[in-house]
C-alpha positions as CSV (number, residue, x, y, z in Angstrom):
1,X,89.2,53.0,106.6
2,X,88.2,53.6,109.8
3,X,87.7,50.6,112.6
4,X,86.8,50.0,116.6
5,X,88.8,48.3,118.6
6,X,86.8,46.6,121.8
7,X,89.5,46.2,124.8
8,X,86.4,44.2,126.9
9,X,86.7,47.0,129.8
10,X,87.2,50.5,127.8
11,X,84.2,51.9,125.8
12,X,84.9,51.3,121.9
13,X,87.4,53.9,120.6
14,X,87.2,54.9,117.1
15,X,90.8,54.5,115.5
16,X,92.3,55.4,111.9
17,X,93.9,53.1,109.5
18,X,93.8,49.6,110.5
19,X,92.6,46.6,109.0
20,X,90.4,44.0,110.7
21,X,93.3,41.9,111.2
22,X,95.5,44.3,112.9
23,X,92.8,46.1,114.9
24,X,92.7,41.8,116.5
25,X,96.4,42.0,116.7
26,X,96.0,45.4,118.4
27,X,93.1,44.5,120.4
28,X,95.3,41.9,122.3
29,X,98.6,43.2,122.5
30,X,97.3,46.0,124.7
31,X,95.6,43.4,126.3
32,X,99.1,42.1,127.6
33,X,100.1,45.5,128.3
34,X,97.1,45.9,130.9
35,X,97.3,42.4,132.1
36,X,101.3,41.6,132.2
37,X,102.8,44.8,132.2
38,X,100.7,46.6,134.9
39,X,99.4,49.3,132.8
40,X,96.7,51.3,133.3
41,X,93.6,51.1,132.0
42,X,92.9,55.1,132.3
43,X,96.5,55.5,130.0
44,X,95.2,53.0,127.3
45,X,92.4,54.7,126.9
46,X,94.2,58.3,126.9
47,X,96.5,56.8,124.0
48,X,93.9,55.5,122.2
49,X,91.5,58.3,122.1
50,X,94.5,61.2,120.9
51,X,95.6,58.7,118.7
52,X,92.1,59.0,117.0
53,X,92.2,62.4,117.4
54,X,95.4,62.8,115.6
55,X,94.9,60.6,113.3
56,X,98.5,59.2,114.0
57,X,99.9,55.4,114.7
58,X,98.5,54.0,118.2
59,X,102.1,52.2,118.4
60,X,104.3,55.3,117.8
61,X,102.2,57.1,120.2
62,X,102.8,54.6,123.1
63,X,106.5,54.6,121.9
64,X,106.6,58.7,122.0
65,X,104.9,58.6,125.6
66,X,108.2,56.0,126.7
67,X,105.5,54.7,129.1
68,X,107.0,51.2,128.3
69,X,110.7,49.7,128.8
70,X,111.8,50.0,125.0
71,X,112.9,45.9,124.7
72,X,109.9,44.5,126.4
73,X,107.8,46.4,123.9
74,X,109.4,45.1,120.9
75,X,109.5,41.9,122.1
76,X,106.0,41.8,122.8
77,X,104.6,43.4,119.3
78,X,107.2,41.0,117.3
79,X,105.0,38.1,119.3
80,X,101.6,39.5,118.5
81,X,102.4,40.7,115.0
82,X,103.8,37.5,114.4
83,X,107.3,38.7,113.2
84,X,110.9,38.4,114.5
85,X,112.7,41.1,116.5
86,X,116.2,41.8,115.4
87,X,119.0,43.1,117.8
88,X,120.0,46.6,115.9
89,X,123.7,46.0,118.3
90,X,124.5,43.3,116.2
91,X,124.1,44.9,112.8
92,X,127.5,45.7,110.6
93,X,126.9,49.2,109.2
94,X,128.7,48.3,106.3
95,X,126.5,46.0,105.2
96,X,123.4,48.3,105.6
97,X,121.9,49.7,102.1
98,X,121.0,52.8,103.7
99,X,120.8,54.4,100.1
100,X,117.4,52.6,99.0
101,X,115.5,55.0,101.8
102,X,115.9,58.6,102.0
103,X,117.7,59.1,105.6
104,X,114.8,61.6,106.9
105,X,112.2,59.2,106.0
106,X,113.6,56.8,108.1
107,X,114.2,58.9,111.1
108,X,111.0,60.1,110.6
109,X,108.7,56.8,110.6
110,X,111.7,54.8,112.1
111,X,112.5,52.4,109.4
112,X,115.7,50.9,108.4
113,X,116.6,48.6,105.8
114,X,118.8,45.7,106.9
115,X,119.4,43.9,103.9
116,X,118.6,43.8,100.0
117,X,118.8,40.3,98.2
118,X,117.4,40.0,94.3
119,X,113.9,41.4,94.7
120,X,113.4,41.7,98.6
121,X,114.1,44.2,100.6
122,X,114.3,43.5,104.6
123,X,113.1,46.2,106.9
124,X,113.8,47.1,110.7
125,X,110.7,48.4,112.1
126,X,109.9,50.3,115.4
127,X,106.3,50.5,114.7
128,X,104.9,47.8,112.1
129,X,101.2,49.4,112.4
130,X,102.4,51.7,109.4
131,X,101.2,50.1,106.5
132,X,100.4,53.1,104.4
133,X,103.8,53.8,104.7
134,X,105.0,50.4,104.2
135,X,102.6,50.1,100.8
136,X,104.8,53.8,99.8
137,X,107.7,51.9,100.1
138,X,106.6,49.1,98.8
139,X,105.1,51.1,95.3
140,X,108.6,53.3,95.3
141,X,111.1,50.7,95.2
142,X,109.5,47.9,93.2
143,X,110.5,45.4,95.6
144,X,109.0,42.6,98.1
145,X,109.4,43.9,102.0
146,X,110.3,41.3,105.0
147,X,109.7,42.7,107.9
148,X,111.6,42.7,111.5
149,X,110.7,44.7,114.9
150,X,113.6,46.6,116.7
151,X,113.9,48.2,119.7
152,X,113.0,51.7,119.4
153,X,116.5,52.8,121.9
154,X,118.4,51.0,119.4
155,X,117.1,52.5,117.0
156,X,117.9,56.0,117.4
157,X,121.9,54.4,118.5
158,X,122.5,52.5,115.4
159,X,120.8,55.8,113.3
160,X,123.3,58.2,115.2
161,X,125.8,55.4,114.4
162,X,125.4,55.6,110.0
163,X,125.3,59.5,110.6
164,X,128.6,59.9,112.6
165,X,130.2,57.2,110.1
166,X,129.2,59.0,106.9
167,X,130.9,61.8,108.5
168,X,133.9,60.2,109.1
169,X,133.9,58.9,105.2
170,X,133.4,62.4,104.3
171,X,136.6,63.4,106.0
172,X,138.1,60.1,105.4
173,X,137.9,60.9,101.6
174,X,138.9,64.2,102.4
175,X,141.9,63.0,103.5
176,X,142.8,60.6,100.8
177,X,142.6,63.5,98.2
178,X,145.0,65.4,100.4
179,X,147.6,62.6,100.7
180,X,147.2,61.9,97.1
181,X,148.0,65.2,96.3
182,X,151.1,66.1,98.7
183,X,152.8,62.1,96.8
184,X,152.0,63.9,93.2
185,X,153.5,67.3,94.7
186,X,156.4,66.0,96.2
187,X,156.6,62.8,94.3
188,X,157.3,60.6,96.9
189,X,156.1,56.9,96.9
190,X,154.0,54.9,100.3
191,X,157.3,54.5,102.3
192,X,158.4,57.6,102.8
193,X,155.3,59.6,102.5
194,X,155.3,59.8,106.9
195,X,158.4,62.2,106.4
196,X,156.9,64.4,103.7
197,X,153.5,64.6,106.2
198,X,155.6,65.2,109.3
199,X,157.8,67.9,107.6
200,X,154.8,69.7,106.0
201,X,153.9,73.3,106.5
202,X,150.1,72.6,105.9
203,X,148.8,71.4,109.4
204,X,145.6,70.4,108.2
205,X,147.6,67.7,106.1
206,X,149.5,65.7,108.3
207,X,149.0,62.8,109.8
208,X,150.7,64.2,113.3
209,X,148.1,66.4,113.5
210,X,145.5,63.5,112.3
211,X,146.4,61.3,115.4
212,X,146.5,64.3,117.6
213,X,143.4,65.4,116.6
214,X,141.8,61.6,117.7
215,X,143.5,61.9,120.8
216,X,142.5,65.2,121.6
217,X,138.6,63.5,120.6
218,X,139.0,61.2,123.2
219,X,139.9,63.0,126.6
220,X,137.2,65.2,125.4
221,X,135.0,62.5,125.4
222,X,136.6,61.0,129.0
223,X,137.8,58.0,127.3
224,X,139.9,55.8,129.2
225,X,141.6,54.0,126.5
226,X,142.1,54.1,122.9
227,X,142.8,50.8,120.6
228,X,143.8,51.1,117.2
229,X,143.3,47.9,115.7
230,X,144.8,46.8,112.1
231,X,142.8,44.2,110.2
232,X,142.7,42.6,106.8
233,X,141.5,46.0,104.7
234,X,141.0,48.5,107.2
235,X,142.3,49.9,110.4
236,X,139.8,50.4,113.2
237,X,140.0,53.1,116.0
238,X,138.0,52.5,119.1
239,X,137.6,54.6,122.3
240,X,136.5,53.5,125.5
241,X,134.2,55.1,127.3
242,X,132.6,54.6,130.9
243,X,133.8,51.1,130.3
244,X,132.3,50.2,127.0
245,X,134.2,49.9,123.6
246,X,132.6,52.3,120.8
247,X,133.4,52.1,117.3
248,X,134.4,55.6,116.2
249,X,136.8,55.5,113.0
250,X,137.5,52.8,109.9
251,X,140.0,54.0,108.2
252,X,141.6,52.6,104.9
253,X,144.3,49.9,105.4
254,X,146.6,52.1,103.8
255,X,146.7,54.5,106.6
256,X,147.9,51.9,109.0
257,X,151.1,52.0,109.1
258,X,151.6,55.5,108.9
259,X,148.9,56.4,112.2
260,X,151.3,52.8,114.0
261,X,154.6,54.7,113.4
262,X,153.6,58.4,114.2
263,X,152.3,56.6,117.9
264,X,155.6,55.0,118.4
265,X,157.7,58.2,117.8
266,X,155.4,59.9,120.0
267,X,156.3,56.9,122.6
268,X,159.9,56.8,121.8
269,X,159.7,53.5,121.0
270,X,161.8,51.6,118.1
271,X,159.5,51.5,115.1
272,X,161.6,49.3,113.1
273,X,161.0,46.9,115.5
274,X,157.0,44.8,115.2
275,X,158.0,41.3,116.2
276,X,157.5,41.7,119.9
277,X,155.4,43.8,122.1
278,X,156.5,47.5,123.6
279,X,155.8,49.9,126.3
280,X,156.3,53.4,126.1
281,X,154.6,57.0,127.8
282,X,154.2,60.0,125.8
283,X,151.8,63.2,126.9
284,X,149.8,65.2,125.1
285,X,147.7,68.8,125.5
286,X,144.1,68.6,125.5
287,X,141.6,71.5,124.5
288,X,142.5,73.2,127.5
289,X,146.0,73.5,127.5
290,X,146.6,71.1,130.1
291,X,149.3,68.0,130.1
292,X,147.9,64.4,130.0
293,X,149.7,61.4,130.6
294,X,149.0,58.4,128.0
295,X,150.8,55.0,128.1
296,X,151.3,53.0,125.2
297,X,151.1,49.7,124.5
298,X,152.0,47.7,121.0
299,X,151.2,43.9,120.9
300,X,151.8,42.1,117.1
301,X,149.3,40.3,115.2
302,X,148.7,38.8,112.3
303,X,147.2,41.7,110.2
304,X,150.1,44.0,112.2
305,X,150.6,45.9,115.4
306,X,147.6,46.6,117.7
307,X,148.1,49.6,119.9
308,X,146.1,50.6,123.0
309,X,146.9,54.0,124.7
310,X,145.7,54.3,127.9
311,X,144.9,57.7,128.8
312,X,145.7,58.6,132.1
313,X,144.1,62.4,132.9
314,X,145.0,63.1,136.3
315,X,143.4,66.8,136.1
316,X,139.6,64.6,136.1
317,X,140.7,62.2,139.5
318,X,138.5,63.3,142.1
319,X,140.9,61.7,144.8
320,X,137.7,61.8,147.5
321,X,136.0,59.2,149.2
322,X,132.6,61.0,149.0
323,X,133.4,60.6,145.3
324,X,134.1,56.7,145.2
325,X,130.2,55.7,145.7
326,X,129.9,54.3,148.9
327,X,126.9,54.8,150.8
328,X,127.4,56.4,154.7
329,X,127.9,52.8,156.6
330,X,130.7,51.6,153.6
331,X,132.4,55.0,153.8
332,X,132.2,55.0,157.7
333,X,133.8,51.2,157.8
334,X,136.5,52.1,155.0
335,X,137.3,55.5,156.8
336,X,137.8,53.5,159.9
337,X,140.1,51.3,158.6
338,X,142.3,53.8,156.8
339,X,142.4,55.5,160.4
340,X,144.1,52.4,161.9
341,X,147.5,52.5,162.7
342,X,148.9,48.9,161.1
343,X,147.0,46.2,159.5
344,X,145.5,44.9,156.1
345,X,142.9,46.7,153.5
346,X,142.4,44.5,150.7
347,X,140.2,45.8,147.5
348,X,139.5,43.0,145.4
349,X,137.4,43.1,141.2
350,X,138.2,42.2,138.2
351,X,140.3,44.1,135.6
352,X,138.9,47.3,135.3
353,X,136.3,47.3,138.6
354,X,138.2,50.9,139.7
355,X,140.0,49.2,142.6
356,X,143.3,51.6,141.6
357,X,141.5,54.5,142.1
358,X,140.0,53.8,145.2
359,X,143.7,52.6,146.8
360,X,144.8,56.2,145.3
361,X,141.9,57.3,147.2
362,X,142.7,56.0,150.3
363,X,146.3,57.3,149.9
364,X,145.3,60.2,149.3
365,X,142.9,60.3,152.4
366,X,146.3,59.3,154.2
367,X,148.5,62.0,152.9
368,X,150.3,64.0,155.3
369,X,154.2,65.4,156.0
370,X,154.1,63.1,159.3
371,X,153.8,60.5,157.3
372,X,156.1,58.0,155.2
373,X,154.2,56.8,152.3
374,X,155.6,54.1,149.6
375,X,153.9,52.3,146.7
376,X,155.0,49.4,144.5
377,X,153.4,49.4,141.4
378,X,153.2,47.7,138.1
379,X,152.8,50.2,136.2
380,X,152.2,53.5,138.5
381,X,148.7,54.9,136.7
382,X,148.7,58.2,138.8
383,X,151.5,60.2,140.5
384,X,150.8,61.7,143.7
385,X,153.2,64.4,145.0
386,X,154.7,63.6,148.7
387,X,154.7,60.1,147.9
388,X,157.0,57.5,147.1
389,X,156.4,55.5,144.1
390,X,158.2,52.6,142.4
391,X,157.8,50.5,139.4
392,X,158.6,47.6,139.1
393,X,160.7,46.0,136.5
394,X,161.4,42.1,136.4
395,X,163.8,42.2,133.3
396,X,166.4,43.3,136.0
397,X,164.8,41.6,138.9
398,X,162.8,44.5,140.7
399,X,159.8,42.5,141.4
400,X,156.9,43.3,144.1
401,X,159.1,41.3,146.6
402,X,162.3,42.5,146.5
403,X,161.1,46.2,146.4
404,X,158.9,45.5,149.6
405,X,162.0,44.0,151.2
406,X,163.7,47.0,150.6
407,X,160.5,49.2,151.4
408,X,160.6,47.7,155.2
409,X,164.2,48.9,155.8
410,X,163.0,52.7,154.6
411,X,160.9,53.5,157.6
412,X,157.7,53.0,156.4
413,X,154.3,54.3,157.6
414,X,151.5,53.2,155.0
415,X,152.7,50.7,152.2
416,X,150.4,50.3,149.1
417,X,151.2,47.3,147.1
418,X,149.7,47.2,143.8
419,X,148.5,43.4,143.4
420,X,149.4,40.2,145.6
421,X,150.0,38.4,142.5
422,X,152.2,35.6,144.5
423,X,152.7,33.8,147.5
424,X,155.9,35.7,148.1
425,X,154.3,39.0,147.8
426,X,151.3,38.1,150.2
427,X,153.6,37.1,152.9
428,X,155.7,40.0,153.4
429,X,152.7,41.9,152.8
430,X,151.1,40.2,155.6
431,X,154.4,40.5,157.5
432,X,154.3,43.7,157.4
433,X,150.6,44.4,158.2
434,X,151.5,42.6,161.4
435,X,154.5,44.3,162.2
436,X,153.0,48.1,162.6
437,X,152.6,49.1,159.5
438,X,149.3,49.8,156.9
439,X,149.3,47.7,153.8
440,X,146.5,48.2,151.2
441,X,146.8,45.5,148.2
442,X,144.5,44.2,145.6
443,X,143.3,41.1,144.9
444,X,141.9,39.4,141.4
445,X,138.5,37.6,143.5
446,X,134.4,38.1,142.5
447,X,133.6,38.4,146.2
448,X,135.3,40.0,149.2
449,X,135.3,36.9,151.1
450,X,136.4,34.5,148.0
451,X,139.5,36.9,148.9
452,X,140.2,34.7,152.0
453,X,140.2,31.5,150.2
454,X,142.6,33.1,147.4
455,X,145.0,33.9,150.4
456,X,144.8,30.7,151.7
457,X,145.5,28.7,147.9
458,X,148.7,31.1,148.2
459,X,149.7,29.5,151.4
460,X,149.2,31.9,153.7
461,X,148.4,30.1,157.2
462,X,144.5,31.5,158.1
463,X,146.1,32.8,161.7
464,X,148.0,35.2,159.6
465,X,145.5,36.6,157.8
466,X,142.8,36.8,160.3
467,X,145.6,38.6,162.2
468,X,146.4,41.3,160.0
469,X,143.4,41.5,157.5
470,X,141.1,44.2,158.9
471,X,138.7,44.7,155.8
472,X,138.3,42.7,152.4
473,X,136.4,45.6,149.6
474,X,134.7,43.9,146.7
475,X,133.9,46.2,144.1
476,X,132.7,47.4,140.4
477,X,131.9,50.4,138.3
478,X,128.6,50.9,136.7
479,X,127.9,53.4,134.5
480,X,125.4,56.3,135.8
481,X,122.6,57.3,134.0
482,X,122.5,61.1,132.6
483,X,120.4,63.4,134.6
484,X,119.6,65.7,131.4
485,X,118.2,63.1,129.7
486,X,117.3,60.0,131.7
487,X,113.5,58.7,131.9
488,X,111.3,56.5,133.8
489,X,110.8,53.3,133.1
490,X,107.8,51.7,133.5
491,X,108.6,47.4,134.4
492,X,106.2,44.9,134.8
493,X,104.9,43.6,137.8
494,X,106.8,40.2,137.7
495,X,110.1,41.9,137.6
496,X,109.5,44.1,140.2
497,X,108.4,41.4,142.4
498,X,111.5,39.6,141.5
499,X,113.5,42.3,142.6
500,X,111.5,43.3,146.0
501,X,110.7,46.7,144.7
502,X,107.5,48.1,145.3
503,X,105.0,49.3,142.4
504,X,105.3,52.9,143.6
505,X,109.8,52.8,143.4
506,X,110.5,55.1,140.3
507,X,112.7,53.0,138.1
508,X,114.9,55.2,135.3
509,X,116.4,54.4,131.8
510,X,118.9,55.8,129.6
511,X,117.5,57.8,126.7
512,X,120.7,59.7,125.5
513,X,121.7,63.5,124.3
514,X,124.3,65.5,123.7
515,X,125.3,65.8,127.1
516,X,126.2,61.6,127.5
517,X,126.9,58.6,125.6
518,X,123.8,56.9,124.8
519,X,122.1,58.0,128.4
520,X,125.1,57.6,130.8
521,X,127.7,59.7,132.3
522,X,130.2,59.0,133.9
523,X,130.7,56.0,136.4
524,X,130.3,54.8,139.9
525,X,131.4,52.4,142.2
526,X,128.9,49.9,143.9
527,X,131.0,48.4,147.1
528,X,130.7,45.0,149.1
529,X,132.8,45.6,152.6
530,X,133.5,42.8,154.5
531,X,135.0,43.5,158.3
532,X,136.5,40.9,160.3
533,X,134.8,41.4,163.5
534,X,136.2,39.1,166.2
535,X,133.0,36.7,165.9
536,X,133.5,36.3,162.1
537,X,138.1,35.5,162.5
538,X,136.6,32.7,164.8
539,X,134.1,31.4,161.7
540,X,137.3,31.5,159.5
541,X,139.5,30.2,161.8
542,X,137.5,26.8,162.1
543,X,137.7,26.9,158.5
544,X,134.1,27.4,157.3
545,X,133.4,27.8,153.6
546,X,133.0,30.8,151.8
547,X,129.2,30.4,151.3
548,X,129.2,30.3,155.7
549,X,131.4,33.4,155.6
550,X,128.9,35.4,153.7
551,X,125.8,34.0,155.5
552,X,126.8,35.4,158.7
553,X,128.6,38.6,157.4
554,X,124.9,39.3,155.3
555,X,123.4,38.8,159.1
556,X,125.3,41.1,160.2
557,X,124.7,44.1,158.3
558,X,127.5,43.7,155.0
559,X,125.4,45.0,152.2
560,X,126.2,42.4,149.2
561,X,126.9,43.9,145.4
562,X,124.2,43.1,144.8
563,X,121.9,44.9,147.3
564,X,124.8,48.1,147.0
565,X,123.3,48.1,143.0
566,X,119.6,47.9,143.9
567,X,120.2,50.5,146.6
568,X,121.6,52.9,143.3
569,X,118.9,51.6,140.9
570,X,116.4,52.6,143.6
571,X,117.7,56.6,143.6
572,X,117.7,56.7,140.1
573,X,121.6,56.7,139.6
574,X,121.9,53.6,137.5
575,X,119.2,51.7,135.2
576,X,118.3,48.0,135.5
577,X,120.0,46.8,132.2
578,X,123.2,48.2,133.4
579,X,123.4,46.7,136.9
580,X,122.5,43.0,135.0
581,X,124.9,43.9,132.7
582,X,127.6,44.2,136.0
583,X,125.8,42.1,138.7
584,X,125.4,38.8,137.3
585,X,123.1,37.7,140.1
């Protein structure tokens, strides 16, 4: 049946397939688009009359186009359409009957069922303008359809997500039938069926060559960390990747003890042994021949051990400042300081904000035969040649302390600690700052200048550190969008107010290919440098808050986290969803 559709300032456009109710529903939400969303009225008017021409969906047209950010436009049809968005993210695969639809049709008109109970049948929908479809579904299945609007980006991820896992059940099944047939070969029972896979001839059919071939997945993939993760009936193997945990195998409980123990050999730790937790190193070769380091880590739990292997690829480090992130004044200020012959550089994040690799950067910076460099660490991550590296060990007292103590009657140059963690640590660290020697530490703070205070809750007098601090880095990693595939996205006028850009600034998204990991590649750093100038150790020296210390450092030219991520967001290196997912301002 063919309708009009009167948007009050285009020309009536002729338009296929809608009711008179949707045609009003229609009617307004591009209404909002225009009015709330900033967009054109020349681009409605271009979607709406190739949509008649076509004869196709206005709403998958606009979605095709990706002229609008993928979660405001599902949140704005589930309002006018008067139905509830779901959050694909939160979905359990498991639970999905993906079975009742055939999987092209529902890549092909996006539509997912969720959930089946008695005679209805819930639906995800990208587009819910598709009623002859819906009626298809409706007539083929014999069942009542409840309805629910998804984001279109989550979508395609949680689509990709049943594919990959029905491939992994495929070779999952695969590899029950092959254990099952090397216990009725050899007739061994459960607890000694590791020996019979380790000693076999067939590589295809061990479990050594099972875990090796997961490993091997994940340097491929640049994971920095694997965990393998026993539960009540299944064991879960998770990579991480640019900072994020994906899901990437369930394997039966079964299984579990045999992929635990084959890790533990490869550690040389004691596998007998699950009460208490163990650390142990073991390397592997990646597709390219090349050695890589992974550290091991068991912890117990109540379904069994938990292991995370932290992969530690030292043939990927870019050890360069031009590679950390900083813009020309943060790389000019850090430079400066590393050129300084004695003194303080403090890098302070959370766990996992890259601060390691940008001390390892400034050592490497440092490097030369004229020089004596010594690190403490807990536990060394990457081993640089010419340098002198010790871990620590507090079962026989070889704590940061006592091997700085020792580090200061070795004839020191550059010292790197690896964390103030107490108020021991911080003062020969700050001792030997003052004494003519370069320290760089770490610090657990959110803010470079929070940093101060934490030095001072440690005891430290403020003379000292205003003495031998020369520059406090705050930092983090965001994850950077992939130039083959990323896209503009188009943000309404309130949010770019909100974040002083102007209408004309270019804003990109993640779309994802097979070049990335659902749109991004790779990470950066986005930096917050504090310097104590002479003006600013007076400020701390009268003991002025932390709020006061960032007030006049902004003043004066420090470029906030904040203001570091909008400076990337604005170049198209990062997307807005990932710097709020970072910067929590």
């Amino acid at each position: 049946m063919c309708q009009y559709i009167n948007l009050g300032y285009t020309k009536k456009v002729l338009i296929y397939g809608y009711n008179k109710m949707e045609k009003i529903y229609i009617n307004n939400f591009f209404k909002r688009l225009i009015l709330d969303y900033g967009l054109k009225r020349e681009f409605v008017n271009k979607i709406l009359e190739f949509s008649r021409q076509q004869q196709i969906s206005i709403i998958s047209h606009l979605i095709k186009t990706q002229a609008v950010d993928s979660s405001y436009l599902a949140h704005l049809l589930a309002a006018e359409f008067f139905l509830t968005y779901v959050d694909l993210d939160t979905i359990n695969i498991a639970q999905i009957p993906v079975n009742i639809i055939d999987q092209k049709f529902q890549e092909k008109y996006q539509i997912l069922p969720l959930a089946q109970e008695n005679k209805k049948l819930l639906l995800a929908l990208v587009d819910p303008t598709q009623q002859l479809i819906l009626d298809n579904i409706r007539f083929a299945t014999g069942l009542i359809l409840e309805y629910k609007i998804a984001d279109e980006k989550k979508f395609i991820k949680l689509i990709k997500k049943i594919k990959e896992t029905s491939l992994i059940k495929k070779n999952i099944t695969s590899l029950e039938d092959q254990f099952k047939a090397i216990q009725l070969e050899n007739n061994y029972n459960n607890s000694n069926l590791v020996e019979t896979l380790d000693n076999s001839n067939d590589v295809d059919l061990t479990i050594v060559n099972y875990v090796n071939k997961f490993l091997v997945d994940a340097i491929r993939r640049n994971a920095s960390d694997v965990h393998i993760e026993p539960y009540h009936n299944q064991l879960l193997i998770r990579f991480r990747i640019d900072g994020l945990l994906y899901s990437i195998i369930d394997l039966p409980k079964y299984l579990t003890s045999r992929i635990i123990t084959r890790l533990k050999i490869m550690a040389q730790l004691d596998i007998a042994e699950r009460r208490i937790p163990q650390d142990g190193r073991f390397q592997l070769k990646d597709i390219n021949d090349r050695n890589v380091d992974c550290r091991l880590s068991t912890c117990p739990t109540i379904h069994g051990e938990k292991l995370v292997i932290r992969i530690l690829d030292n043939n990927k480090m870019l050890l360069e400042v031009d590679q950390l992130g900083m813009n020309t004044i943060q790389k000019k200020e850090f430079i400066k300081a590393l050129a300084s012959p004695h003194g303080m550089i403090l890098v302070t994040g959370p766990t996992g904000s890259g601060k390691t690799i940008t001390l390892y950067t400034g050592l490497s910076f440092l490097k030369k035969t004229t020089l004596n460099i010594s690190t403490v660490e807990n536990p060394i991550e990457i081993i640089l040649a010419g340098i002198n590296q010790v871990n620590v060990n507090p079962a026989i007292g070889l704590n940061f302390a006592c091997v700085l103590r020792a580090f200061l009657r070795q004839d020191p140059d550059i010292i790197m600690v690896g964390e103030m963690r107490d108020q021991e640590t911080a003062e020969i660290g700050i001792k030997a700052a003052q004494t003519g020697h370069l320290v760089l530490s770490t610090l657990h703070t959110n803010s470079a200048a929070d940093s101060l205070i934490r030095l001072e809750n440690m005891n430290i007098p403020t003379y000292n550190i205003v003495a031998s601090v020369q520059i406090i880095i705050a930092q983090r990693l965001v994850r950077r969008l992939c130039m083959h595939c990323k896209v503009e996205q188009h943000l309404p006028r309130k949010i770019l107010s909100k974040l002083n850009l102007a209408l004309d600034n270019k804003i990109f998204t993640a779309k994802g290919c097979s070049h990335c990991t659902e749109g991004y590649k790779g990470r950066t750093g986005i930096f917050e440098i504090l310097k104590l100038s002479e003006e600013l150790k007076k400020i701390i020296l009268q003991k002025n808050n932390v709020f006061e210390i960032n007030q006049y450092a902004r003043e004066h030219g420090m470029q906030t986290l904040y203001l570091s991520a909008l400076e990337k967001l604005k170049q198209g290196e990062i997307s807005l969803s990932e710097m709020k997912r970072v910067i929590k301002d």
